[in-house]
N, C-alpha and C positions, 0 to 999 in steps of 0.2 A: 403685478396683480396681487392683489389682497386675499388671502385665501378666511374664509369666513368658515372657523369653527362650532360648532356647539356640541358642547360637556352635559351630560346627561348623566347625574349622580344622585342619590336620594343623600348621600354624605356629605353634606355645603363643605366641611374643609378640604376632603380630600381632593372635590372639585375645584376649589381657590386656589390647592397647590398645582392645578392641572394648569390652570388660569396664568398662575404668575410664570411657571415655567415654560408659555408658550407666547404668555406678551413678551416676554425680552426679542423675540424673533419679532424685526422688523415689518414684516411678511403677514402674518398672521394676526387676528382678529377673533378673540374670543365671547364665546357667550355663555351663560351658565345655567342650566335650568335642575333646580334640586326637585324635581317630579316622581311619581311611580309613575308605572310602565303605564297603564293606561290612557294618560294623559301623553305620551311619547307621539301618536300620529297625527293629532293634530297641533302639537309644538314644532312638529319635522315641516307639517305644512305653513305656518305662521310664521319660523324662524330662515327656513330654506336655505340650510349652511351648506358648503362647499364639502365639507364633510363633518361625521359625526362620530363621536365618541362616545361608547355608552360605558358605565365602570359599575357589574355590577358585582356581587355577592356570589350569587349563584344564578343564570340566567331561565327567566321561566319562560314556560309556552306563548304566553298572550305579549312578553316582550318582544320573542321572535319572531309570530304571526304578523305583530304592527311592523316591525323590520322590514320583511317580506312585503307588504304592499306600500311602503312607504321606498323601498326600492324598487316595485315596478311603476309608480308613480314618474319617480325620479330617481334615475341610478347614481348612488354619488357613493362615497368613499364609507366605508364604516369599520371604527377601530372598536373592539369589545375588549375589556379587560374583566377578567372575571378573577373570583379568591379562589372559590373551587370549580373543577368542571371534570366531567366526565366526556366519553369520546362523542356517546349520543349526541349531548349538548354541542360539543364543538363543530356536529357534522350537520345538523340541525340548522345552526347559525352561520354558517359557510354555504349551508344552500340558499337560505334567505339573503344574501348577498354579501353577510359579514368581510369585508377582507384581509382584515388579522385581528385574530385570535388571542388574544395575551393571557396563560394562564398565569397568576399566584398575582396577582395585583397590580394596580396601577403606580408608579412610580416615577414623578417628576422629570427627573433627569432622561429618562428613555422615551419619554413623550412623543418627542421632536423626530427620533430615527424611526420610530413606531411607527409614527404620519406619515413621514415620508415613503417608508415602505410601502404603506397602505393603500397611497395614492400613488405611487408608479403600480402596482398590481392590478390596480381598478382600471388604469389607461391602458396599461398593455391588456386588459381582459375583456375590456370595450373594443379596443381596436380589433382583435380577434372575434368576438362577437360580430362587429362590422363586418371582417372578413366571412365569415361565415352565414350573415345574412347577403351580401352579397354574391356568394357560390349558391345558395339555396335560391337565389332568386333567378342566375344565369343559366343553374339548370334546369327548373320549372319555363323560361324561357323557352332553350334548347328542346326541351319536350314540345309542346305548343309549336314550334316549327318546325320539327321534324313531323309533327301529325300534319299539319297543313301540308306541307310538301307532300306527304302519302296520298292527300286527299286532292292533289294537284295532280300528282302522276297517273291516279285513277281514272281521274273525270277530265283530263286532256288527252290524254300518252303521252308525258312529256318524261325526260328524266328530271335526277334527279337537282341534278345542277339548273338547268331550264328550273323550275317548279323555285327552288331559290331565287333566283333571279328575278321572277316576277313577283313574288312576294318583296323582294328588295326595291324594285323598280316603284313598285304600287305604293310601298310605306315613305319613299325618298316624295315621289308625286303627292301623297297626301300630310307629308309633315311628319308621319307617327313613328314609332317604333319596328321594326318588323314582326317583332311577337304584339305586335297588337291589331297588326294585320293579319298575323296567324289565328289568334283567334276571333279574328270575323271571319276567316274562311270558315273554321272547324264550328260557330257558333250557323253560318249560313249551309255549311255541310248536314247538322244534324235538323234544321227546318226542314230540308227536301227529302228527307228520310220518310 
């Protein structure tokens, strides 16, 4: 797999040595855009790299902002290399999705470990994300069945396992989910209220 760069530098050489240092990798697929920041969210949309490198000076507000919704657009990988920085700045740009940081400049030769870094961090911090929209969803589930079940044991007398059971029986019989049978109980519960 081709991994699709774009170098984001108002500096054309400093980017060319970003460029040459990253075509010798077989792998890799540069692109170069010498832009100010402004012009960055719709180059992210246009370009659509696997990951992104920005090298700047000093990073301002309205770079981070386009960051920011250019990573919840599409979460991809973002290496920042800055000259100077303060912590604000670094904590600023780690929230907006940055995932390494490189202060005192950008530097050919470390390009390559830098990427790499950058994109094992993004995958291990996606998969966790996954992991975590997953447990958020299993237990918004678990809620939703456990109310239906309450709302089973009321208006039948059943226990608790019974009241399971039939919501398990009814969601297998109609195809669906069990929490999605749970809330047509709890949605047909609060009708006859």
């Amino acid at each position: 797999m081709v991994l699709r760069v774009l170098v984001i530098d108002q500096n054309r050489k400093r980017a060319e040595g970003v460029q040459a240092a990253l075509q010798a990798e077989p792998d890799v697929e540069v692109q170069i855009a010498a832009v100010g920041s402004s012009h960055l969210l719709g180059l992210l949309r246009q370009a659509a790299p696997d990951v992104l490198i920005v090298d700047l000076d000093l990073p301002d507000r309205d770079t981070i902002e386009q960051l920011r919704i250019a990573n919840r657009e599409v979460a991809r990988p973002i290496v920042m290399f800055v000259d100077q920085s303060d912590t604000e700045a670094m904590r600023t740009a780690v929230s907006a999705g940055v995932s390494a940081y490189v202060v005192d400049g950008l530097q050919p030769q470390r390009v390559r470990a830098v990427l790499d870094v950058a994109v094992a961090r993004f995958q291990e911090f996606e998969r966790l994300r996954r992991e975590l929209d997953i447990a958020r969803t299993s237990l918004a589930e678990r809620k939703l069945i456990d109310r239906a079940k309450g709302i089973l044991m009321r208006a039948r007398g059943m226990n608790e396992e019974d009241a399971y059971n039939l919501l398990r029986s009814k969601a297998m019989k109609d195809q669906k989910k069990v929490a999605e049978i749970a809330q047509s109980v709890i949605t047909a519960a609060e009708l006859l209220k």
